[in-house]
PLY file of the C-alpha trace (Angstrom):
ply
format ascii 1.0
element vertex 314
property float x
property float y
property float z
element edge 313
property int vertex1
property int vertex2
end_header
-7.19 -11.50 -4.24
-9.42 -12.50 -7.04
-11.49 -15.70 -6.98
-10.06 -16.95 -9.85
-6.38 -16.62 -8.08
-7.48 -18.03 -5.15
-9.00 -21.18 -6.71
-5.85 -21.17 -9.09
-3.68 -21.18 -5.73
-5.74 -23.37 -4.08
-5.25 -26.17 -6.64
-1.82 -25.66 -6.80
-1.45 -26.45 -3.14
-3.77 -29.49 -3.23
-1.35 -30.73 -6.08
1.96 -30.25 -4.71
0.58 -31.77 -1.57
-0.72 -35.13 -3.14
2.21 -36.10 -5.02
4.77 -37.99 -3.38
7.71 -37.18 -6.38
8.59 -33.91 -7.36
6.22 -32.04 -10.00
8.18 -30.58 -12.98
6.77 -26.79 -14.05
5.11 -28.88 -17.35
3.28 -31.17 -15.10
2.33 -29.18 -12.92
0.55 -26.31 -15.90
-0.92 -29.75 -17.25
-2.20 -30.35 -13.85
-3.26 -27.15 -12.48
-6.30 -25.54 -13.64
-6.50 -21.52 -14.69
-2.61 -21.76 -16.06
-2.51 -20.56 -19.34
-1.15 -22.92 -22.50
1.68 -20.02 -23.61
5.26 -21.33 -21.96
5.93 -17.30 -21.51
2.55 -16.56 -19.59
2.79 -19.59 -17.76
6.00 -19.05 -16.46
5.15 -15.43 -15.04
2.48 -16.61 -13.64
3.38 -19.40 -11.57
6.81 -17.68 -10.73
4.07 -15.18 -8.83
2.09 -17.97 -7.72
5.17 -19.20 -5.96
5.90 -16.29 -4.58
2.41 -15.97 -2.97
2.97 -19.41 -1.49
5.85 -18.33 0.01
5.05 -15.26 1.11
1.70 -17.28 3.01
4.01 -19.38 4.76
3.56 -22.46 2.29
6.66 -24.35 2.58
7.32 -25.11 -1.04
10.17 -28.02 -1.76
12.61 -27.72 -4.96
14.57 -31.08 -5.69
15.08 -33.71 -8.10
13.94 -37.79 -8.08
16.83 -38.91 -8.55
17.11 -37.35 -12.87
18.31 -33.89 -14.10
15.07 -32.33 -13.88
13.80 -30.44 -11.13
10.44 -30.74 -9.38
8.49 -28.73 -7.00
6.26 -30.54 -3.74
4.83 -29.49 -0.64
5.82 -31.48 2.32
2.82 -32.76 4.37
4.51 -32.94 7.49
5.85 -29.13 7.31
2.10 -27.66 5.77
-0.11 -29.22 8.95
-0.25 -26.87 11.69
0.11 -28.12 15.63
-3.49 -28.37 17.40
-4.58 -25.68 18.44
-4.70 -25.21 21.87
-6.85 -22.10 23.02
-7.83 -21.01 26.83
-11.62 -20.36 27.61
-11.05 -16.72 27.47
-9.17 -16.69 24.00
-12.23 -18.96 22.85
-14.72 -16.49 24.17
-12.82 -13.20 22.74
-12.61 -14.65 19.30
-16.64 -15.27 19.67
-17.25 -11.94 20.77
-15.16 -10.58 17.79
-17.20 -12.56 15.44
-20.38 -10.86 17.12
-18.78 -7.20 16.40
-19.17 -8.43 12.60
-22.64 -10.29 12.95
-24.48 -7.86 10.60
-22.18 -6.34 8.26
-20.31 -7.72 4.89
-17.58 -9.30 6.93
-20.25 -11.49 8.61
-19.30 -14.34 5.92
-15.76 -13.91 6.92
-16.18 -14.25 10.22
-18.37 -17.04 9.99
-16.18 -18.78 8.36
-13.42 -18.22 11.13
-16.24 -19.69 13.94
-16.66 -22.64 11.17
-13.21 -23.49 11.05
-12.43 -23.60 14.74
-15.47 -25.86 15.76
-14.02 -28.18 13.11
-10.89 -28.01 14.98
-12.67 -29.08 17.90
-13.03 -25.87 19.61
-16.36 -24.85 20.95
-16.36 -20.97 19.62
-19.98 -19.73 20.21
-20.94 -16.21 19.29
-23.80 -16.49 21.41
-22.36 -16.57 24.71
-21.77 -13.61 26.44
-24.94 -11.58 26.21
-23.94 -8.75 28.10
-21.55 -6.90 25.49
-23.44 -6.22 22.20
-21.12 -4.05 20.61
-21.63 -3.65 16.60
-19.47 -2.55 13.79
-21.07 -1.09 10.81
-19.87 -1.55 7.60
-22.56 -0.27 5.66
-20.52 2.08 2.97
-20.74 1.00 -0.50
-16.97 1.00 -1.14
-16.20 -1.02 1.77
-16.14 -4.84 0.46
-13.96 -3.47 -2.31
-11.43 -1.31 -0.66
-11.19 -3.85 2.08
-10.15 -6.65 -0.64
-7.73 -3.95 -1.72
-6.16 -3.52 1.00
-5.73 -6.98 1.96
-4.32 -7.73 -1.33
-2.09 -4.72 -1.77
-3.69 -3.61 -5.18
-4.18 0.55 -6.12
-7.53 1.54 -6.67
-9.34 4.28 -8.53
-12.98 5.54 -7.94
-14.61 9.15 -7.78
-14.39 11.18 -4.29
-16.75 14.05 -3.25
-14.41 16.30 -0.94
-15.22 17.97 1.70
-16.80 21.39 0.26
-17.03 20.19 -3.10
-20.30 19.22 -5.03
-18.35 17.62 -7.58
-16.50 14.32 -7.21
-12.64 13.75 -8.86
-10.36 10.87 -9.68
-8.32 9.28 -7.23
-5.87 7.00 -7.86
-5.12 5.39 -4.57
-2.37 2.63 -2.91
-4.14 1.53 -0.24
-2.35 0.88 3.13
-5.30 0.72 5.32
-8.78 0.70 6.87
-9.83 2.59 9.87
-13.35 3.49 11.70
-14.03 6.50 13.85
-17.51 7.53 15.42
-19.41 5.15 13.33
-17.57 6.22 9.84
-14.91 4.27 8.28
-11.88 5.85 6.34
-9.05 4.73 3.77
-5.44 5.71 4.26
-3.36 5.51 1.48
-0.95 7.56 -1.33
-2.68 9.22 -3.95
-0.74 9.31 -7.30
-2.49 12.12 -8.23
-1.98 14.66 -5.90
1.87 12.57 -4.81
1.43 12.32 -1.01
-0.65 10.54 1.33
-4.34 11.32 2.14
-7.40 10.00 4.21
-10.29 9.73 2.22
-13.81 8.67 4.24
-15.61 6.00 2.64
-19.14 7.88 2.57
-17.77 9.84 0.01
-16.91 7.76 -2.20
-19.14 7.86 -5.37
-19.58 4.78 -7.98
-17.47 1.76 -8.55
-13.90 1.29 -6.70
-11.72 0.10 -10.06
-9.10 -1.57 -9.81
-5.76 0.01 -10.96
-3.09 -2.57 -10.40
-1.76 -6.13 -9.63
-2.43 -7.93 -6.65
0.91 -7.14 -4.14
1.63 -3.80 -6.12
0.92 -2.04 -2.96
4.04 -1.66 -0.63
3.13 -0.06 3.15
6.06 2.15 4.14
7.51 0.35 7.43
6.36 1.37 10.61
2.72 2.72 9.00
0.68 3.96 11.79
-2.90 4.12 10.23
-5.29 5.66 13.08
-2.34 7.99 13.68
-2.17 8.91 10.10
-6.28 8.99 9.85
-7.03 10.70 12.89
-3.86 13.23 13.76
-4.41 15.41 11.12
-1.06 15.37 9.94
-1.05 18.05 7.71
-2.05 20.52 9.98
0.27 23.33 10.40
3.10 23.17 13.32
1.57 25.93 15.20
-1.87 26.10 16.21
-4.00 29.19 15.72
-6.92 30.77 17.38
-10.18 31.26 15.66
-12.63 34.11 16.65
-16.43 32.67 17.04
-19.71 34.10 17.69
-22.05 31.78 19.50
-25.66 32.20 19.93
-26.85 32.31 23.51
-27.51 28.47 24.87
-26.54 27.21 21.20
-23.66 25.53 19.75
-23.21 23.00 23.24
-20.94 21.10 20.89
-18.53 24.05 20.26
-18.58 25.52 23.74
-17.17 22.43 24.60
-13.43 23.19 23.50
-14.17 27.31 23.39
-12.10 29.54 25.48
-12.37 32.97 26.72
-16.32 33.29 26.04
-17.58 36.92 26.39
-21.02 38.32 25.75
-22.10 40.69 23.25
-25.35 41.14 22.98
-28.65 39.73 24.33
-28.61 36.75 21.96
-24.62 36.02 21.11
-21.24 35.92 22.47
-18.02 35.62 21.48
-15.07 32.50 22.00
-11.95 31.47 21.11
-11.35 27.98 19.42
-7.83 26.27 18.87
-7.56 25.37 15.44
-5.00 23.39 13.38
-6.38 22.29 10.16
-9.14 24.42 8.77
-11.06 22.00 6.17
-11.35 19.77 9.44
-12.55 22.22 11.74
-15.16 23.69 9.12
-17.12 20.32 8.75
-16.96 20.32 12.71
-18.73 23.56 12.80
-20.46 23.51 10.16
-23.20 21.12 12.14
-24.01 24.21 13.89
-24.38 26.83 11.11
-27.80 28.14 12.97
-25.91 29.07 16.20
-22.43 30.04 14.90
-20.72 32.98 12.81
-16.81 32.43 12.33
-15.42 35.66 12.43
-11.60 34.86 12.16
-9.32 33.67 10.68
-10.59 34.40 6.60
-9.37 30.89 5.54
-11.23 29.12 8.06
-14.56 31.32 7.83
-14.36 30.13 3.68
-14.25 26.55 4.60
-17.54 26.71 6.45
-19.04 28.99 3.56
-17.97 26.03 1.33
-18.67 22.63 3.07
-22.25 24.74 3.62
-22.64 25.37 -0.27
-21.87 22.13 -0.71
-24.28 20.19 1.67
-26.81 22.44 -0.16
-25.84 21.33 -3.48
0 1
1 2
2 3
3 4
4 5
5 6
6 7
7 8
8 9
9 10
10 11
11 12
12 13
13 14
14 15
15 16
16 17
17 18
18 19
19 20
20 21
21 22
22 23
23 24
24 25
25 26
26 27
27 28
28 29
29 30
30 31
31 32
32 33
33 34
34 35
35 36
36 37
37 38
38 39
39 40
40 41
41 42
42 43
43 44
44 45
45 46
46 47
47 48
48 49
49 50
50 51
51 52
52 53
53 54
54 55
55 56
56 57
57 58
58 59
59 60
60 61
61 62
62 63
63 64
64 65
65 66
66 67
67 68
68 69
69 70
70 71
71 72
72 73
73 74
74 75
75 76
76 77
77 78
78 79
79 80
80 81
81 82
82 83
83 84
84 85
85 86
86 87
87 88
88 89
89 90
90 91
91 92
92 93
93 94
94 95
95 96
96 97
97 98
98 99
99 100
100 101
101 102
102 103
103 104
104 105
105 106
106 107
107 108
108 109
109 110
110 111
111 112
112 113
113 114
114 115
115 116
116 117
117 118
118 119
119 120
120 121
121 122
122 123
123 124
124 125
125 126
126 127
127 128
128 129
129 130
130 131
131 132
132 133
133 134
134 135
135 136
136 137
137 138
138 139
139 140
140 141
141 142
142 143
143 144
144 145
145 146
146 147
147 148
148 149
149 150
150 151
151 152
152 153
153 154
154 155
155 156
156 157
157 158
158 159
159 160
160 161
161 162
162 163
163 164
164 165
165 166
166 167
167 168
168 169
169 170
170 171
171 172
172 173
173 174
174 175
175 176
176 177
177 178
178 179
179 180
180 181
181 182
182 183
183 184
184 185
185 186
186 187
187 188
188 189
189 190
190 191
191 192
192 193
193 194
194 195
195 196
196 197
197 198
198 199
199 200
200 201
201 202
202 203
203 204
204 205
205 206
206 207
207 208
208 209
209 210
210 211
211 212
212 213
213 214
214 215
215 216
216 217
217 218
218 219
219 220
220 221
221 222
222 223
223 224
224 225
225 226
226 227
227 228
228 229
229 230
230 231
231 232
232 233
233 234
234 235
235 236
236 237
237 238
238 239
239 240
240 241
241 242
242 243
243 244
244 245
245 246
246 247
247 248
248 249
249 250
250 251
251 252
252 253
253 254
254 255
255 256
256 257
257 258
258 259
259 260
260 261
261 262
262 263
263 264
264 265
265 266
266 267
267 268
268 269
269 270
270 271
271 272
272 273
273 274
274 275
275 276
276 277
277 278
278 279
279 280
280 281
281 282
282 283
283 284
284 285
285 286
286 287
287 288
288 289
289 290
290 291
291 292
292 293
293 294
294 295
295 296
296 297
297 298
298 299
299 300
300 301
301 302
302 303
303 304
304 305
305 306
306 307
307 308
308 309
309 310
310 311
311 312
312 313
C-alpha cells in the first residue's frame, strides 16, 4: 500500500471515528485529505477506500440522523479491540521473532510491533533470551518492494537473469508470495508472460521492481501452498530419471551424497547414478562442482550445466 493511501485511509478512519452524526460522502471529501475535487474520481475512490476498511475489519456504519440523506461513521465501541491478554511464553516468542528481523529491512516493522505492545502494557523485550540468535537475511535488493507487493496484492514487473542466461527479460508478475530457503529468498507468483506460475529467486532480479497494477489486483488461488510451490519443483516431470555422472576420486562430497551405484574407472574418476527430476534445477546443483564432475547422460541435462557454466562466466 502506498503512503499516500495509507495516510488517505488513516484520516478517513480518524474522521468517521470523531463524529458523533453520520458523515455524508460531500463532507466527508471536504474533510478528508488526498480525495480529489472531481465528484467521478472521488466517488471511485472512496467506494475502494471503503472497501479496504472493510476488508481490514473496520466496522463502517451507514444510516441517516434522522433526514433523507445518508451518512457514514465508525462506531467507537465496535473499532477498540479487548486488552490484550498474552502468556509469558507468547510475550517471549513474539520478542524472539522480532530478533529474527533485528538487522534486515523489516527491522522497522518489527520494531514497531515491540512499540505497540509495550504501549499496551506488555513487557515484549527482544533482549531476553540470549541463547537462540537465529537471523534472517533480507539483504536482496528487490526485497522491500516485492514484499510491499505482496502484501498489497499489486503485479509487478522488473528484469530477471535466469538460470543459464547472461541476459535478463521482462517479467510481469502477480505476486502470491515470499519464501526463504538456505539463506536465499524467492517469489512465487503467475507470470503473464509466459501464462503459468513460476518461482523466481530474488538474487536475480536486476534493476527496479515496477509496479504494474492496483493495489488488491492480485487474487491468490485458494488453498496456495507457497514453500510447496517454491521448493517441490512442480514442473518436474511425473517420472524420475537417472543421470549418468563421472566423479573425480575424493571430489564432488556434495554429489556423492544422493549418488547411487558408484563404480570406478580409472585411477582418478568413477562413475554414479543420480535421480533427477527437473534438469535446470539439478544443473545449478552440479554445476558448484564443475572441477570434479562430467555429466555424461541424459543430453538435456549435460546442456544445462554447459549453460548455467557459460553463464556464471559471462
Amino acid at each position: 500500500m502506498s503512503r499516500r493511501k495509507t495516510d488517505r485511509l488513516l484520516h478517513l478512519v480518524v474522521c468517521l471515528l470523531a463524529t458523533r452524526r453520520y458523515l455524508s460522502a460531500e463532507q466527508i471529501r471536504r474533510a478528508v485529505p488526498g480525495y480529489p475535487d472531481s465528484p467521478d474520481a472521488f466517488k471511485r475512490m472512496f467506494e475502494r477506500d471503503k472497501d479496504e476498511l472493510r476488508e481490514l475489519g473496520i466496522p463502517l456504519e451507514l444510516g441517516s440522523d434522522g433526514d433523507d440523506e445518508i451518512g457514514y461513521r465508525i462506531p467507537p465501541h465496535a473499532y477498540e479491540l479487548p486488552d490484550i491478554h498474552l502468556t509469558p511464553d507468547e510475550v517471549a516468542v513474539l520478542g524472539l521473532a522480532a530478533r529474527v528481523w533485528q538487522q534486515t529491512t523489516m527491522a522497522e516493522a518489527a520494531s514497531g510491533a515491540l512499540f505497540k505492545l509495550r504501549a499496551a502494557g506488555i513487557d515484549a523485550d527482544p533482549a531476553g533470551s540470549p541463547v537462540l540468535e537465529s537471523r534472517v537475511a533480507a539483504d536482496d535488493p528487490a526485497f522491500p518492494a516485492l514484499y510491499e507487493a505482496v502484501r498489497d496484492g499489486r503485479p509487478v514487473a522488473f528484469e530477471y537473469v535466469k538460470m543459464g542466461r547472461s541476459e535478463p527479460q521482462r517479467r510481469l508478475v502477480e505476486p502470491w508470495g515470499l519464501t526463504s530457503r538456505r539463506g536465499r529468498w524467492y517469489l512465487v507468483g503467475f507470470d503473464r508472460m509466459r501464462g503459468a506460475q513460476r518461482v523466481f529467486r530474488l538474487s536475480r532480479v536486476v534493476g527496479e521492481v515496477a509496479s504494474a497494477g492496483p493495489d488488491g489486483s492480485v487474487k491468490v488461488p485458494e488453498g496456495t501452498d507457497i514453500r510447496a510451490l517454491a521448493f517441490d519443483f512442480g514442473e518436474r516431470p511425473a517420472e524420475r530419471r537417472t543421470a549418468r555422472v563421472r566423479l573425480r576420486k575424493g571430489g564432488a562430497q556434495g554429489v556423492r551424497r544422493w549418488a547411487s551405484d558408484v563404480v570406478p574407472v580409472d585411477e582418478q574418476w568413477e562413475e554414479a547414478d543420480l535421480s533427477v527430476w527437473d534438469a535446470e534445477w539439478t544443473a545449478s546443483s552440479l554445476a558448484r562442482f564443475a572441477d570434479d564432475l562430467v555429466v555424461l547422460d541424459p543430453p538435456d541435462l549435460r546442456d544445462a550445466v554447459i549453460r548455467h557454466l557459460k553463464g556464471v562466466l559471462s
